[in-house]
N, CA, C and O atoms as a GROMACS GRO file, in nm:
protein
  332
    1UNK      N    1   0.547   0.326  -0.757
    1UNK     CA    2   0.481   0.452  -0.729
    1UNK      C    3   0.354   0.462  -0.811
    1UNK      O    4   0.351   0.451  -0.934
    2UNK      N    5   0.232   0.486  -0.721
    2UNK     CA    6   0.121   0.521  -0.830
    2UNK      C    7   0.092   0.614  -0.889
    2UNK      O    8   0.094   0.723  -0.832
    3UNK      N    9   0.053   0.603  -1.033
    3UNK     CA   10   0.004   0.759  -1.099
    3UNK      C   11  -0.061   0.807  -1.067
    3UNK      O   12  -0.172   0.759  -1.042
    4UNK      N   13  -0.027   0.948  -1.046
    4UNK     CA   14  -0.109   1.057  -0.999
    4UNK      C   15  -0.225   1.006  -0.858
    4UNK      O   16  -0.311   1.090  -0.829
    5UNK      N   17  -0.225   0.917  -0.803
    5UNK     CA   18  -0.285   0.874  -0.680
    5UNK      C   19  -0.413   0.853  -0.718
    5UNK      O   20  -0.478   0.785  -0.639
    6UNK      N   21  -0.480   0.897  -0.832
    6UNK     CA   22  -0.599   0.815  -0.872
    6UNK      C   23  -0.647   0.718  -0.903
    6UNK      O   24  -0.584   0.632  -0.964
    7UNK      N   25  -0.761   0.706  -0.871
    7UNK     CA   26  -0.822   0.547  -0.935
    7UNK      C   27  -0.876   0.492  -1.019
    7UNK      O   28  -0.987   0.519  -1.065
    8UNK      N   29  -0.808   0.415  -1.048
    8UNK     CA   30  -0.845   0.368  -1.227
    8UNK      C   31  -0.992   0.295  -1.213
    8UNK      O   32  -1.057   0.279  -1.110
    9UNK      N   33  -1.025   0.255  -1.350
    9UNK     CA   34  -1.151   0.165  -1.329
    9UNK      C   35  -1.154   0.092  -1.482
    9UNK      O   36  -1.108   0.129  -1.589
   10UNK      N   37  -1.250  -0.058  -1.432
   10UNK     CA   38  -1.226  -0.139  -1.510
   10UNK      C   39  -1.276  -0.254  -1.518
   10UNK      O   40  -1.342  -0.255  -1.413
   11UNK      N   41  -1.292  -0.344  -1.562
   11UNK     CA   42  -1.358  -0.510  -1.563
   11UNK      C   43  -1.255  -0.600  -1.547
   11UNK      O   44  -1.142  -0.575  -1.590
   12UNK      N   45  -1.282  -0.700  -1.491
   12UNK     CA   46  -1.168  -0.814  -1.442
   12UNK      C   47  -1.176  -0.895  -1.608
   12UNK      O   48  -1.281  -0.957  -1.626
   13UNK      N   49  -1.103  -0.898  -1.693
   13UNK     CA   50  -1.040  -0.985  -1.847
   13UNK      C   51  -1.034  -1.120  -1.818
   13UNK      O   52  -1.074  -1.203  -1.898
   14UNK      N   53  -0.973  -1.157  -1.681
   14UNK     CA   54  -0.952  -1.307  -1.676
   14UNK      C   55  -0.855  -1.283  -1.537
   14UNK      O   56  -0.813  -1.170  -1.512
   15UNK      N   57  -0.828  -1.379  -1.463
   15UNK     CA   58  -0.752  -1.409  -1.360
   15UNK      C   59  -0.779  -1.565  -1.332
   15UNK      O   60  -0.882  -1.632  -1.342
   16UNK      N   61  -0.654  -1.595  -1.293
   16UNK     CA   62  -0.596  -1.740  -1.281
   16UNK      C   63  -0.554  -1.730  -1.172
   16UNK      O   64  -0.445  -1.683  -1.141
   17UNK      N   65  -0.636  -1.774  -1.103
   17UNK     CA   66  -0.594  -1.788  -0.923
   17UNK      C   67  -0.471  -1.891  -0.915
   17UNK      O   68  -0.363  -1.859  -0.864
   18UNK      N   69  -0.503  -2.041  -0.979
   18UNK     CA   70  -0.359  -2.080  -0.973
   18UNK      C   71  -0.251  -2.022  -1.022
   18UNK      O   72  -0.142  -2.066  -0.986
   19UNK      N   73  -0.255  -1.926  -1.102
   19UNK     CA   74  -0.112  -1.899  -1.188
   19UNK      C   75  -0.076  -1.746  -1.084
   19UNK      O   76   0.032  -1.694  -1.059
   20UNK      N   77  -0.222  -1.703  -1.039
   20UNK     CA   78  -0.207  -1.604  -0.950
   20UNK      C   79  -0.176  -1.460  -1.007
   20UNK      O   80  -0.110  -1.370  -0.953
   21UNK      N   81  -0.231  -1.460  -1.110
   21UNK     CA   82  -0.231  -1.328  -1.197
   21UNK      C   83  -0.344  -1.298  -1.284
   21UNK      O   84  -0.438  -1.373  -1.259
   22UNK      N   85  -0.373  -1.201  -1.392
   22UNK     CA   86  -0.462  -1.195  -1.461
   22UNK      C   87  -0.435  -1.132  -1.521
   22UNK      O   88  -0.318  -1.115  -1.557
   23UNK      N   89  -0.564  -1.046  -1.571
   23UNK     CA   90  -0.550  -0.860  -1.658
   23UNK      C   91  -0.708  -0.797  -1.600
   23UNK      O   92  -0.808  -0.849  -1.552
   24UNK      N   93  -0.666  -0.654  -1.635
   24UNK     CA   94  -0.795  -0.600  -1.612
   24UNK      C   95  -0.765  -0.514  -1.754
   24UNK      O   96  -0.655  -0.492  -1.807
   25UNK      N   97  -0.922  -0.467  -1.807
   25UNK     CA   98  -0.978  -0.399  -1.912
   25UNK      C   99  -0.970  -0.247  -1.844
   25UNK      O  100  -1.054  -0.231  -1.755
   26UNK      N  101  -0.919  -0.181  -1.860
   26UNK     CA  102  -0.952  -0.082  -1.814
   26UNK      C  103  -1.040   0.035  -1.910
   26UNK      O  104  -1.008   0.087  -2.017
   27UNK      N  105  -1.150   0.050  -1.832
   27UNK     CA  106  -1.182   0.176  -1.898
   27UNK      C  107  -1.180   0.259  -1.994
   27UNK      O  108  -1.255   0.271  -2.091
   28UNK      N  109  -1.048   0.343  -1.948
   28UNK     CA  110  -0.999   0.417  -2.017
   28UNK      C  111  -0.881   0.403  -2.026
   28UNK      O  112  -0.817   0.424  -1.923
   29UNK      N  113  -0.781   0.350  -2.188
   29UNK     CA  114  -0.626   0.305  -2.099
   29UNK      C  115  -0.620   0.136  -2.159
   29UNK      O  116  -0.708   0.050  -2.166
   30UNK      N  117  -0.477   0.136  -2.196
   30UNK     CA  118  -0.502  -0.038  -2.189
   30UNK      C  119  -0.447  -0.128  -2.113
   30UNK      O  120  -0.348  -0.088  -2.050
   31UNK      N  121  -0.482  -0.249  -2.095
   31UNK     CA  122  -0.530  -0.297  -2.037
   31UNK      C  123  -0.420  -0.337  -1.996
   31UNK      O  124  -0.320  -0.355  -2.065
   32UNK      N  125  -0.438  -0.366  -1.797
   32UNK     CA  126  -0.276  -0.357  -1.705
   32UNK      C  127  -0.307  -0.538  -1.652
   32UNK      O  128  -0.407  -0.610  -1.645
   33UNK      N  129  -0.164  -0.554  -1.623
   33UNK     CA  130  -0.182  -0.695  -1.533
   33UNK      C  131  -0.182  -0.670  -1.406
   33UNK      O  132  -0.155  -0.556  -1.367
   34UNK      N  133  -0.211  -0.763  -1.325
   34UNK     CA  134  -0.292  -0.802  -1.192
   34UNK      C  135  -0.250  -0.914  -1.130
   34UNK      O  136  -0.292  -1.029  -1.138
   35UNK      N  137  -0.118  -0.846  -1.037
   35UNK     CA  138  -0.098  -1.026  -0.975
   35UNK      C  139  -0.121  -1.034  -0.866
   35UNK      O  140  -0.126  -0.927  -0.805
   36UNK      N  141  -0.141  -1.139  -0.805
   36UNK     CA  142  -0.232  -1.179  -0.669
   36UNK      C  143  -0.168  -1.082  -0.576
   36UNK      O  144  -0.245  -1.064  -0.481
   37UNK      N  145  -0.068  -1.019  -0.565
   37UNK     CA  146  -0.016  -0.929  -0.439
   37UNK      C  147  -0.088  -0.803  -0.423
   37UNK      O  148  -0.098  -0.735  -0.321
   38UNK      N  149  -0.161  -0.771  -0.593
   38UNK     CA  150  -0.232  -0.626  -0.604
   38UNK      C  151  -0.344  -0.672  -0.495
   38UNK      O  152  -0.366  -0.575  -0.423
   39UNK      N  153  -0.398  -0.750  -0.467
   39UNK     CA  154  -0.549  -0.778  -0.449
   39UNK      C  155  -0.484  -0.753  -0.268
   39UNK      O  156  -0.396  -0.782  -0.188
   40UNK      N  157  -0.617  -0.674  -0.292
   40UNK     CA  158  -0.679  -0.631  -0.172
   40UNK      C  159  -0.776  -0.732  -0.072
   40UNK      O  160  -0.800  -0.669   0.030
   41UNK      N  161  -0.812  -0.810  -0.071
   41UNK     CA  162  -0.908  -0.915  -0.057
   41UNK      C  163  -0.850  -1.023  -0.133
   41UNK      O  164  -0.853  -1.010  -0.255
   42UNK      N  165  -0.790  -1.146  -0.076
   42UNK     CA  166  -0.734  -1.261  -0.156
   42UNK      C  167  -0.853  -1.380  -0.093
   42UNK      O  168  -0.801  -1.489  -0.072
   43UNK      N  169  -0.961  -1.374  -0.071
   43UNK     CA  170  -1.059  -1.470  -0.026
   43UNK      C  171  -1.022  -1.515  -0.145
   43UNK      O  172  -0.958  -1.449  -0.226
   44UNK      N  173  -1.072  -1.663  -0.164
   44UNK     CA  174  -1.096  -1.722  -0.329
   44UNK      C  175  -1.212  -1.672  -0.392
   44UNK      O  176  -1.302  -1.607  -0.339
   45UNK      N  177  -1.201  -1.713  -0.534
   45UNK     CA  178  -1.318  -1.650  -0.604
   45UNK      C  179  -1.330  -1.463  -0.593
   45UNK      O  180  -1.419  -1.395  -0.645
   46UNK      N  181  -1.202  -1.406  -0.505
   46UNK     CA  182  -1.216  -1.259  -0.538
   46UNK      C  183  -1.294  -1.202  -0.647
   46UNK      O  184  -1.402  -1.144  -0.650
   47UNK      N  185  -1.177  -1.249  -0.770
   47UNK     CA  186  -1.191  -1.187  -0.919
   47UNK      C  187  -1.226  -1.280  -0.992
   47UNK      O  188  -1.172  -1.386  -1.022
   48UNK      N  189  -1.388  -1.199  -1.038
   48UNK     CA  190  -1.405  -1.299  -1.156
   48UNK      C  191  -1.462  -1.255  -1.310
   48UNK      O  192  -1.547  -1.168  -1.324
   49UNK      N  193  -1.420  -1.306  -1.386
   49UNK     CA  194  -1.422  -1.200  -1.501
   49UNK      C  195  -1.528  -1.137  -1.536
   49UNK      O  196  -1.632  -1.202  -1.516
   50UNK      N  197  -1.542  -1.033  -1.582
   50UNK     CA  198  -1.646  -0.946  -1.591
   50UNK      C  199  -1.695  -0.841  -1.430
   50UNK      O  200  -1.773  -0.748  -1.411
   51UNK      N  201  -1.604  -0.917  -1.346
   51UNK     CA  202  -1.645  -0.767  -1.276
   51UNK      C  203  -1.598  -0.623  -1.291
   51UNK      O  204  -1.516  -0.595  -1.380
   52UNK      N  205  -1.646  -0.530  -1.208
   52UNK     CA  206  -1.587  -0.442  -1.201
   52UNK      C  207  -1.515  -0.398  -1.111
   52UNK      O  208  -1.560  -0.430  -1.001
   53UNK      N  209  -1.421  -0.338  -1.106
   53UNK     CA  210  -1.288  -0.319  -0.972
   53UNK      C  211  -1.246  -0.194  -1.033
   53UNK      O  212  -1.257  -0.160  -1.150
   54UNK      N  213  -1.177  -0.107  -0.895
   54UNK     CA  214  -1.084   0.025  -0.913
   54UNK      C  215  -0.958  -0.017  -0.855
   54UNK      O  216  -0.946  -0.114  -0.779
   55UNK      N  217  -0.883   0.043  -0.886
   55UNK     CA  218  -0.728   0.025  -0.831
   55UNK      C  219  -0.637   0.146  -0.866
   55UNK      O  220  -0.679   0.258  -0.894
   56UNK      N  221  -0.505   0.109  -0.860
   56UNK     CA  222  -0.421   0.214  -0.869
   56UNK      C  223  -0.326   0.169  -0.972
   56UNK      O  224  -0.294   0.051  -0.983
   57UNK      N  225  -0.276   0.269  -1.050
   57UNK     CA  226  -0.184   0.221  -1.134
   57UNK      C  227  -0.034   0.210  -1.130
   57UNK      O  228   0.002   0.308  -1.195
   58UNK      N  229   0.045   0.163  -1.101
   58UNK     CA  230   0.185   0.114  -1.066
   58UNK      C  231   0.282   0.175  -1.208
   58UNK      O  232   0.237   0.120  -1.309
   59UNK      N  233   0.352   0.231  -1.229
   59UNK     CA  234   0.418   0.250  -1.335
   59UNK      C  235   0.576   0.147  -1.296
   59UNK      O  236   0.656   0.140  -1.203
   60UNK      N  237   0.554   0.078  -1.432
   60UNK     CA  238   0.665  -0.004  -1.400
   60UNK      C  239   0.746  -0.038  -1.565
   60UNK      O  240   0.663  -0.031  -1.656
   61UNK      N  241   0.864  -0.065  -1.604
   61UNK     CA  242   0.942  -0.056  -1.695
   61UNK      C  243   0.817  -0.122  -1.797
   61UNK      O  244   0.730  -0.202  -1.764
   62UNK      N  245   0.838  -0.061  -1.925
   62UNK     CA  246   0.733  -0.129  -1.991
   62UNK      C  247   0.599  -0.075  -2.001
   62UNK      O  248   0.552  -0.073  -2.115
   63UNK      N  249   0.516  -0.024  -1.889
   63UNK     CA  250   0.398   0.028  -1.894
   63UNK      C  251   0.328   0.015  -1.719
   63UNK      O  252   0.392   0.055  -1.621
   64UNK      N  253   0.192  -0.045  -1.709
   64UNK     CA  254   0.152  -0.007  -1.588
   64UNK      C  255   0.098  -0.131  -1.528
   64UNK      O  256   0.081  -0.228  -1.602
   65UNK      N  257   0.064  -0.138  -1.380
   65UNK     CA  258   0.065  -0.263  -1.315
   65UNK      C  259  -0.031  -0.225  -1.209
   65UNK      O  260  -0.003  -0.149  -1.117
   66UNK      N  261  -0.182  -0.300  -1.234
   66UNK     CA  262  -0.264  -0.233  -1.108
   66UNK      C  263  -0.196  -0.314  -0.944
   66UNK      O  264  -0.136  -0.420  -0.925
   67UNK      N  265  -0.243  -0.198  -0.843
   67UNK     CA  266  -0.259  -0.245  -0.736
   67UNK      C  267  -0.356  -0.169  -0.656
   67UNK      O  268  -0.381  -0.050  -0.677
   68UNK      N  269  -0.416  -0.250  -0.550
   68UNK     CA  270  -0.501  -0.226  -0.468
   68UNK      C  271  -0.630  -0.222  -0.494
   68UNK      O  272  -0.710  -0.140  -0.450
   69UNK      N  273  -0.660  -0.361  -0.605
   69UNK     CA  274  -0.708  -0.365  -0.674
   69UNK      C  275  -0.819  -0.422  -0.558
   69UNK      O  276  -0.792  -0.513  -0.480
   70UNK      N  277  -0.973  -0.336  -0.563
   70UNK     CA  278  -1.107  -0.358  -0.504
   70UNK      C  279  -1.233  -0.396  -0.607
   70UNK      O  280  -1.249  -0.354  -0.721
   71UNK      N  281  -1.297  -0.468  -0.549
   71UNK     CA  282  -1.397  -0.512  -0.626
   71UNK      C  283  -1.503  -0.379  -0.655
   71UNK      O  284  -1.528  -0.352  -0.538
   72UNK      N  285  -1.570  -0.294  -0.723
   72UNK     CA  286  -1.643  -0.207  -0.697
   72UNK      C  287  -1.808  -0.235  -0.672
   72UNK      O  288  -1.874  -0.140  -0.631
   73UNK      N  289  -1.874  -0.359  -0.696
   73UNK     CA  290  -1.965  -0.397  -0.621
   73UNK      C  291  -1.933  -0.538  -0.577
   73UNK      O  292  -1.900  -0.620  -0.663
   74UNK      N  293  -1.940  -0.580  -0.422
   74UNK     CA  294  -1.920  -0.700  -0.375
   74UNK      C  295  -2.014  -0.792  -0.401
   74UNK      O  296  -1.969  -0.906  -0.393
   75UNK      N  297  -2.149  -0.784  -0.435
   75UNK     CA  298  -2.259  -0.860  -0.430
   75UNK      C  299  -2.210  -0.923  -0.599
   75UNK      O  300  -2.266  -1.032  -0.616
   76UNK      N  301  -2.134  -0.889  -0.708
   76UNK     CA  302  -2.113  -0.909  -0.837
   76UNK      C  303  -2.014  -1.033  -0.826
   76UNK      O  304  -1.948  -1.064  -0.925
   77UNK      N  305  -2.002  -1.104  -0.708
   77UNK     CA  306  -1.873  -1.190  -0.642
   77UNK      C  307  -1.927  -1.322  -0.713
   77UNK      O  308  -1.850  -1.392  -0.779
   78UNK      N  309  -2.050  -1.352  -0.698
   78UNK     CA  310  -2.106  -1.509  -0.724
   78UNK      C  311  -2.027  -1.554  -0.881
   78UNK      O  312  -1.975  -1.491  -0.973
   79UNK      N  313  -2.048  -1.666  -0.855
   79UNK     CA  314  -1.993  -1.722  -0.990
   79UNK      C  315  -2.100  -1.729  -1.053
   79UNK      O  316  -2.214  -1.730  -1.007
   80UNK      N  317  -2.037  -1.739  -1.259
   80UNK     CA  318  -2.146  -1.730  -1.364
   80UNK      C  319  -2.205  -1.838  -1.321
   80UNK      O  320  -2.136  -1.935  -1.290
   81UNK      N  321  -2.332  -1.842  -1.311
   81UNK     CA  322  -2.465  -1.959  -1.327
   81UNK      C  323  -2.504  -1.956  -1.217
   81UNK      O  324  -2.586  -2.043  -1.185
   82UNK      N  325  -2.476  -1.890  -1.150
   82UNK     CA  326  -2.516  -1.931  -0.968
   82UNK      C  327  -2.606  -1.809  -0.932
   82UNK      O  328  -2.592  -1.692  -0.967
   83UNK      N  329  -2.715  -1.873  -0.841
   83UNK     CA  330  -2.783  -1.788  -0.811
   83UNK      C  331  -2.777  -1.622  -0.771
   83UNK      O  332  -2.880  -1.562  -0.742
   0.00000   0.00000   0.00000
């Protein structure tokens, strides 16, 4: 169930497409994990660290678990060094 139906916000920490999880920084709040089922968009290269994304927060034993996790600008997609 998500909290309060709002949307969190935050920077992608790291994600491991093979391991298929990550973390996000959030904002405000610390910082939730992210496994490939949250993602809204599973193209490769979705998440890459340092973007920014909103999602929802999952309350789950322990603390909180984003889902529906969106990129908040798509053009921020390229990888570091690339044009």
């Amino acid at each position: 169930m998500a909290e309060s139906g709002a949307m969190a916000h935050g920077k992608v920490k790291w994600y491991d497409r093979q391991r298929g999880e990550g973390f996000i920084q959030r904002f405000e709040g610390p910082d939730v994990h992210v496994p490939s089922s949250a993602l809204l968009d599973r193209e490769p290269g979705f998440l890459i660290e340092g973007q920014s994304v909103e999602f929802e927060l999952l309350k789950i034993p322990g603390g909180f678990r984003a889902h529906g996790v969106r990129v908040v600008n798509p053009q921020s997609r390229r990888k570091t060094g690339s044009p």
